[in-house]
C-alpha positions as a Markdown table, in Angstrom:
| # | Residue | x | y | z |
|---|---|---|---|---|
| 1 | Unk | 0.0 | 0.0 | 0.0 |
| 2 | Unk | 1.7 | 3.5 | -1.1 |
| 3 | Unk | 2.1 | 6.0 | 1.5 |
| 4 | Unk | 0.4 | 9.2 | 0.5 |
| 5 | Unk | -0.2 | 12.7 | 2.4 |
| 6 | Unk | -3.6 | 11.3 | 3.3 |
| 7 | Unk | -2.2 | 8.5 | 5.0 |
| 8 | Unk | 0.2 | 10.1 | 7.4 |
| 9 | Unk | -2.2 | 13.0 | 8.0 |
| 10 | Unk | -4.8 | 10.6 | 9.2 |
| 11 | Unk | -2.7 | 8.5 | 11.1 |
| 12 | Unk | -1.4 | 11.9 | 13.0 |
| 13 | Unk | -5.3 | 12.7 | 13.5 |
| 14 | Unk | -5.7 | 9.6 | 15.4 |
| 15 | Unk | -2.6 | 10.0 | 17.5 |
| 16 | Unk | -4.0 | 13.6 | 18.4 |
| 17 | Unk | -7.6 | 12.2 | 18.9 |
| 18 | Unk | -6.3 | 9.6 | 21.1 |
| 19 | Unk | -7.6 | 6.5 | 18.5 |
| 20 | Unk | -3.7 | 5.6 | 18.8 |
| 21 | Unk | -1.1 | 5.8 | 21.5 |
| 22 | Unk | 2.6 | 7.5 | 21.2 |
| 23 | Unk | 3.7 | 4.0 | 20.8 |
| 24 | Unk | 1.2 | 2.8 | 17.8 |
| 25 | Unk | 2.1 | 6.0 | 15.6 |
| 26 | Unk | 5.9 | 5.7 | 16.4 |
| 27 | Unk | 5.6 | 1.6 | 15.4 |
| 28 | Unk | 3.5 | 2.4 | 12.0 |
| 29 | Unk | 6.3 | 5.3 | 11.2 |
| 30 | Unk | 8.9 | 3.2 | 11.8 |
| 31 | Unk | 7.1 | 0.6 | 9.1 |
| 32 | Unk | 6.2 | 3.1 | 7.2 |
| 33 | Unk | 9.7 | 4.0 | 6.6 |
| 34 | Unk | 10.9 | 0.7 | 6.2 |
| 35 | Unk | 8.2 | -0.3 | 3.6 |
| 36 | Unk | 9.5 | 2.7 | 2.0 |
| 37 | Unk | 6.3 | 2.6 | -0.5 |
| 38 | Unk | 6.1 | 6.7 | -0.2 |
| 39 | Unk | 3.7 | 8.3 | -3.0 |
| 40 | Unk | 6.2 | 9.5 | -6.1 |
| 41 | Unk | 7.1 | 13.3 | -6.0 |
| 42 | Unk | 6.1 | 13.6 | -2.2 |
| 43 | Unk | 9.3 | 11.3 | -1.2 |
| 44 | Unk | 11.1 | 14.5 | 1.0 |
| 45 | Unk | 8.1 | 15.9 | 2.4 |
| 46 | Unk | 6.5 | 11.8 | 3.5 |
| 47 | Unk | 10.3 | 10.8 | 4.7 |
| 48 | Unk | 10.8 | 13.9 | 6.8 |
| 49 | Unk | 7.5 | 13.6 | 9.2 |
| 50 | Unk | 7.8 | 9.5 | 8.8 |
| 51 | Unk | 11.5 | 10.2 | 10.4 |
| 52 | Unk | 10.2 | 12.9 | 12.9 |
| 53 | Unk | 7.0 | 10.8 | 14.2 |
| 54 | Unk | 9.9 | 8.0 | 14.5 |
| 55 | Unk | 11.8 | 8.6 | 16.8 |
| 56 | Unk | 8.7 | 10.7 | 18.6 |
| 57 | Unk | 8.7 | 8.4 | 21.9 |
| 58 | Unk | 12.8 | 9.1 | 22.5 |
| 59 | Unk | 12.8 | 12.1 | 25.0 |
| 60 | Unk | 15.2 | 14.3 | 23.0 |
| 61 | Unk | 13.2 | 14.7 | 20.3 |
| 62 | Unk | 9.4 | 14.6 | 22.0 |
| 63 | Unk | 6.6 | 15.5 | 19.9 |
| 64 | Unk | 4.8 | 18.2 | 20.5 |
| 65 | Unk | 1.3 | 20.4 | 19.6 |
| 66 | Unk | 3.5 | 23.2 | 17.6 |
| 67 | Unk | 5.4 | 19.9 | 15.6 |
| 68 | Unk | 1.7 | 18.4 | 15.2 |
| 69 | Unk | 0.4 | 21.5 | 13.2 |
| 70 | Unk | 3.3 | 22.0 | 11.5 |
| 71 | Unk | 3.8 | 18.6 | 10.0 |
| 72 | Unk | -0.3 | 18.8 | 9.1 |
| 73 | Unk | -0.4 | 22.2 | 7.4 |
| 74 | Unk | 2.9 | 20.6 | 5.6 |
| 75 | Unk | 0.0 | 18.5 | 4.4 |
| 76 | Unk | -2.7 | 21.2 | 3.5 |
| 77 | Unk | -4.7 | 20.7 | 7.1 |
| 78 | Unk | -5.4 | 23.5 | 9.9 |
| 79 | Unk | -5.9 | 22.4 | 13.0 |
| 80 | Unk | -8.2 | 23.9 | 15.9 |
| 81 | Unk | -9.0 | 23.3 | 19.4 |
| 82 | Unk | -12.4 | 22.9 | 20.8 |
| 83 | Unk | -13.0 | 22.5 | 23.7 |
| 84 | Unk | -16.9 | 22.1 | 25.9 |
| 85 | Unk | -17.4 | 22.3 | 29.6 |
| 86 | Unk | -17.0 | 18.9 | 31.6 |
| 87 | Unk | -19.9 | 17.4 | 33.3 |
């Protein structure tokens, strides 16, 4: 299955909606890059955030909110908060 700029994007949604753990994203990365079946002319762009949301769960490099948006508009998304009162 070729990796395209959907894939990744969706796969980072997940992460952020908590559909996947730290663990699961840095695991599909990881095979991600290894498969190495990245979408032609968007090799750079799809190697850059694979390698990024790799090593995500080592402390030095961390992932945070600010990397999160950045890698997503990267892929044509905004992202907003929203937030409702707790019962």
């Amino acid at each position: 299955m070729s990796i395209t700029r959907t894939t990744v994007a969706d796969k980072l949604l997940a992460y952020l909606r908590h559909q996947l753990t730290l663990s699961e994203l840095v695991a599909w990365s990881e095979a991600a890059i290894m498969d190495g079946d990245l979408t032609e002319g968007d090799e750079p762009l799809l190697m850059e955030v694979l390698t990024k949301l790799g090593v995500a769960d080592v402390r030095a490099f961390g992932l945070t909110w600010e990397d999160c948006e950045q890698m997503m508009r990267q892929f044509g998304y905004t992202l907003r908060i929203e937030a409702s009162h707790a019962a």
